[in-house]
C-alpha positions as CSV (number, residue, x, y, z in Angstrom):
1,X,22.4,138.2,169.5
2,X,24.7,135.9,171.1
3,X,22.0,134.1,172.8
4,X,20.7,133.6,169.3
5,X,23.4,131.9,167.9
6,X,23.5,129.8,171.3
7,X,20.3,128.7,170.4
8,X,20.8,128.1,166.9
9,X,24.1,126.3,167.6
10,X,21.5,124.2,169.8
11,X,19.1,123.5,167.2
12,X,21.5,122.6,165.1
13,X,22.9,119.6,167.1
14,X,19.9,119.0,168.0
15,X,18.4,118.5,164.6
16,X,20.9,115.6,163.8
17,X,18.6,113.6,165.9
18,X,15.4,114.6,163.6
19,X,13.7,111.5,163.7
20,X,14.1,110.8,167.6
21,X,13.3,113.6,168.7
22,X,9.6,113.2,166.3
23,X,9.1,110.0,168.5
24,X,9.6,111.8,171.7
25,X,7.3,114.5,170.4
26,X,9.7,117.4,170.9
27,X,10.2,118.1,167.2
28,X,7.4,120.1,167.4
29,X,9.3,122.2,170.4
30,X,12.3,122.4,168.5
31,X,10.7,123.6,165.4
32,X,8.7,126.7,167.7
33,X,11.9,127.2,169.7
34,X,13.6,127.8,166.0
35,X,10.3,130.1,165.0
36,X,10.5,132.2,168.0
37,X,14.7,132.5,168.2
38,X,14.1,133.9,164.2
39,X,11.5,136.3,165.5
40,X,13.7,137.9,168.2
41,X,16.7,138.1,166.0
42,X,14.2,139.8,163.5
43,X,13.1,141.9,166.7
44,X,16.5,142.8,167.3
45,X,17.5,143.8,163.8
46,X,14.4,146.3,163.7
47,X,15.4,147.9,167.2
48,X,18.7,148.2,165.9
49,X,17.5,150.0,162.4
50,X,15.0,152.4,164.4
51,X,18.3,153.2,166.5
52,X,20.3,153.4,163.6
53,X,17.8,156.3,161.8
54,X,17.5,158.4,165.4
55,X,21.4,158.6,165.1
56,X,21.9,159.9,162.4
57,X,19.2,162.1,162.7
58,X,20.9,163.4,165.9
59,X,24.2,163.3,163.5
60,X,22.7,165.6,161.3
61,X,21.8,167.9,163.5
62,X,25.3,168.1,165.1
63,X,27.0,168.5,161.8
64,X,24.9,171.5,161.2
65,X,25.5,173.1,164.7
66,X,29.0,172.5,163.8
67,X,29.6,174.0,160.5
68,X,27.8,176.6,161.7
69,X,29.7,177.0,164.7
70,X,33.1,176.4,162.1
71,X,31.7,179.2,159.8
72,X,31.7,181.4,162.7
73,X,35.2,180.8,163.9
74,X,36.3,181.1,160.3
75,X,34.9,184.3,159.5
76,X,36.2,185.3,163.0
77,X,39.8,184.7,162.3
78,X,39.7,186.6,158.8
79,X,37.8,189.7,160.1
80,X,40.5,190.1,163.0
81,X,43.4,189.1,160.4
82,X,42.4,191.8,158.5
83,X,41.6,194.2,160.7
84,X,44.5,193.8,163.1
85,X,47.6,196.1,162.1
86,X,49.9,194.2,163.8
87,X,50.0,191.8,160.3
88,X,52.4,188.8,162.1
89,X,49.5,188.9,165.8
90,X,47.6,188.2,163.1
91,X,49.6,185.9,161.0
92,X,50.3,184.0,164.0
93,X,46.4,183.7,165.2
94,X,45.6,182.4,161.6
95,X,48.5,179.5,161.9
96,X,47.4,178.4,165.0
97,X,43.6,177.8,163.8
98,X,45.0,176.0,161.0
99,X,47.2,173.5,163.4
100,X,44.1,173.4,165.7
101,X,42.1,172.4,162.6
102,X,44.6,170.1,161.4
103,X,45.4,168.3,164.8
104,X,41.4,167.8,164.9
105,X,41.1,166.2,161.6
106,X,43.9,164.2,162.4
107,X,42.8,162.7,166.1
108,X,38.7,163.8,166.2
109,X,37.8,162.2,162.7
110,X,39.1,158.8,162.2
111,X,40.1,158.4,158.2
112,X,38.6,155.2,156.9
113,X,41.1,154.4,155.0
114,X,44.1,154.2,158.2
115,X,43.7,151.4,160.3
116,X,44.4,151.6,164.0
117,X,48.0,150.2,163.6
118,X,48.7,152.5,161.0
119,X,50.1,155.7,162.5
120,X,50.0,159.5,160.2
121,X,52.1,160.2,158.2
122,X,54.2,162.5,160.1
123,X,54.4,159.9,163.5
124,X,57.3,157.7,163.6
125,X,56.2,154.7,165.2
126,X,57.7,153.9,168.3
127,X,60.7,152.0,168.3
128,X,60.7,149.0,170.9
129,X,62.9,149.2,173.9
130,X,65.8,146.3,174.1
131,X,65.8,144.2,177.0
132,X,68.3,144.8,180.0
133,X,70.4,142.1,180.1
């Protein structure tokens, strides 16, 4: 794409000069070089569509081995929290999935809504460092 808008940058400095460049017969070229630099970029926007739909696809399909894989876990830690006798083992299992769950929302699934510079809620930012003197 950044060839694209080298070109169109191009044409349009090049266009200024409309009328000399229809007596030196390369308006024509300019006109098919503008043609063909809207068909690539319309090339480009398709590949990027048809890539667009096989990701998510593949996105799908990971979110469903996932919660799957989640569901698992889940009913995992329940059975052995209830079936464990020792009730704080168990206590202590079930707390720990919850941090691990908690650390991976957190740092595995960017919020939308928090920019990069915006740290959680719980993280102080760092506090610059003063300069030796």
């Amino acid at each position: 794409m950044k060839e694209s808008g080298l070109i169109d940058n191009m044409l349009q400095d090049l266009l200024q000069y409309e009328r000399q460049l229809n007596r030196l017969g390369l308006l024509i070229v300019a006109n098919q070089l503008k043609a063909k630099n809207d068909e690539v970029r319309q090339l480009i926007a398709q590949r990027n569509e048809e890539r667009m739909e096989q990701v998510l696809g593949e996105l799908k399909a990971a979110r469903a081995a996932s919660d799957v894989a989640y569901a698992a876990v889940v009913m995992f830690t329940n059975a052995y929290a209830l079936l464990n006798p020792d009730r704080r083992e168990a206590a202590d299992l079930v707390k720990r999935m919850q941090e691990d769950l908690e650390y991976f929302r957190r740092h595995a699934m960017p919020d939308p809504h928090r920019t990069r510079d915006t740290a959680p809620d719980d993280e102080e930012p760092e506090q610059p460092v003063e300069p030796a003197e």
